[in-house]
N, C-alpha and C positions, 0 to 999 in steps of 0.2 A: 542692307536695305537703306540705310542712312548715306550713305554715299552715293546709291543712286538715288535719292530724293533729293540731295543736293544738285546732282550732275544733270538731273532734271532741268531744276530750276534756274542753273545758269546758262543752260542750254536756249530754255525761255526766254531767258531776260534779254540774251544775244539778239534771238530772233526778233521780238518785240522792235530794239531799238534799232536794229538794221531795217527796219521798212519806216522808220519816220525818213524824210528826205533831208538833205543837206542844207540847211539855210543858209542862201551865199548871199555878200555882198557885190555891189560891181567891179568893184574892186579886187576880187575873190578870181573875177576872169581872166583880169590879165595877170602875165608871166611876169615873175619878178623883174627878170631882165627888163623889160617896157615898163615899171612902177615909178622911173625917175622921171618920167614924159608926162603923167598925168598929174592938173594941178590940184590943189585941195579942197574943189568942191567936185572932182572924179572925172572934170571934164579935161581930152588933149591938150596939154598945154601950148602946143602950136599947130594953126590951120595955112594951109597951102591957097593963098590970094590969089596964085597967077592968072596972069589976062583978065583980072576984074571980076569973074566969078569964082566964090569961095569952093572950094574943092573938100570931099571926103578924103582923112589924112588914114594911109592905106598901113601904117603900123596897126598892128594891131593881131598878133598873134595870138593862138588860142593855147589854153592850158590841157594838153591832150590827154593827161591822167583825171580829166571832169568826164572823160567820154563815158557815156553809160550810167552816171551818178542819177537818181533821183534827188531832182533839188527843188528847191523851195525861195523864189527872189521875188524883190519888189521891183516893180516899173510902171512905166506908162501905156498906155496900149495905142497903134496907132492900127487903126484897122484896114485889112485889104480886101478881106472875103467875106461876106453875109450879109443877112438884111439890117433891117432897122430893128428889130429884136434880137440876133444873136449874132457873133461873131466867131466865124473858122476859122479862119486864118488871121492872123494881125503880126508887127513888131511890137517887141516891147523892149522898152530905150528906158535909159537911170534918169531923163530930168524931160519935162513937158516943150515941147515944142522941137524934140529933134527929129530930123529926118525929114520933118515938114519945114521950119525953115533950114537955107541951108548952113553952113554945111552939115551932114549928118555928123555922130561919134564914130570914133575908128571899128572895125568889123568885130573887135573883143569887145564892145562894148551896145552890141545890137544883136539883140535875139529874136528870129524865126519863129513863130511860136504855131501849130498848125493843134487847133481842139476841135476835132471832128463831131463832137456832140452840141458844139456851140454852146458858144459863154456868155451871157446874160451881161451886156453892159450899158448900165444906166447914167454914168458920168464920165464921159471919156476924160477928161479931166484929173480924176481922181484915183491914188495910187491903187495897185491889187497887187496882190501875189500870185505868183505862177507857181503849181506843183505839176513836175511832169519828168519826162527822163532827158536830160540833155545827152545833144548828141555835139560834137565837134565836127561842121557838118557847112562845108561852105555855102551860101544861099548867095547867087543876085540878083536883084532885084533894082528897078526902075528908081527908087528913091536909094538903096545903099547897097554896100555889098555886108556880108551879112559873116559871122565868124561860126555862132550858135544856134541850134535851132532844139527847140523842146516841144516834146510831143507831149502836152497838157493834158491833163486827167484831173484838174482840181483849179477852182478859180477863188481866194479866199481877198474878204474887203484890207486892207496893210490897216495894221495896227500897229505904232510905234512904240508899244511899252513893252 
C-alpha cells in the first residue's frame, strides 16, 4: 500500500508540473547556431540598408523542438485584429517600437499571437506575458514575416521579480 501511495504521489507531482508552461526568454527562440548574430540587448546585430530603406534581416530560424510546448514569454503587443476594448489577433516583439518602425527583428524573434477570446489591453506600451501553445509556424504578414505563432489562452501583467 505504501508504494502505491508513493507512486501515487509522484505520479501527481509529474502532472501538476507538466501543465505550468515553459517561461522563455527571446533569446530561448533562436537556435544556438544564430546566438553569435544577436547583440546584448537581444536585438540582430546587423540590418540590411540596401537602397536606402532598412530591410527585415531574414535569419532567423526557428527552434523546431518549441513546436507544441506551452510557454509563457514576455513582449510587446502590436495589434492587428480587434476593437478599441480587446484584441484577437496581435505580434508580440522583445523591445517597443518594432515592427512599426522599421526595420522589424528577424522571424525567430516575432510572434503571431491569435486569442480568440480577446485580451484586454489597456497600455499598449507596457510589457505582458503571453501563455499559450507555440507552434513553429511560418506567418506573413504586411509589417514582418513571422517564425512563431501562439495560440493564447492566458494574458498576464510582466512582473520582473
Amino acid at each position: 500500500m505504501r508504494k502505491w501511495l508513493i507512486a501515487l504521489c509522484c505520479t501527481f507531482s509529474l502532472l501538476v508540473h507538466a501543465s505550468e508552461p515553459l517561461t522563455l526568454d527571446w533569446l530561448d527562440l533562436v537556435p544556438e547556431s544564430e546566438r553569435s548574430m544577436i547583440n546584448e540587448q537581444g536585438i540582430a546585430a546587423f540590418i540590411d540598408h540596401n537602397g536606402g530603406k532598412a530591410k527585415q534581416n531574414q535569419m532567423g530560424k526557428v527552434r523546431e523542438e518549441l513546436n507544441g510546448s506551452q510557454v509563457k514569454i514576455p513582449g510587446f503587443v502590436i495589434p492587428l485584429e480587434g476593437d478599441d476594448k480587446a484584441v484577437t489577433e496581435f505580434l508580440l516583439v522583445p523591445y517597443f517600437g518594432a515592427c512599426i518602425h522599421v526595420p522589424p527583428p528577424p522571424p525567430n524573434q516575432i510572434i503571431y499571437v491569435k486569442f480568440p477570446s480577446g485580451a484586454p489591453i489597456q497600455q499598449l506600451w507596457d510589457v505582458v506575458y503571453i501563455i499559450g501553445e507555440l507552434k513553429t509556424q511560418h506567418v506573413s504578414h504586411d509589417l514582418a514575416e513571422v517564425g512563431y505563432l501562439i495560440e493564447g489562452t492566458q494574458l498576464e501583467e510582466y512582473d520582473d521579480m
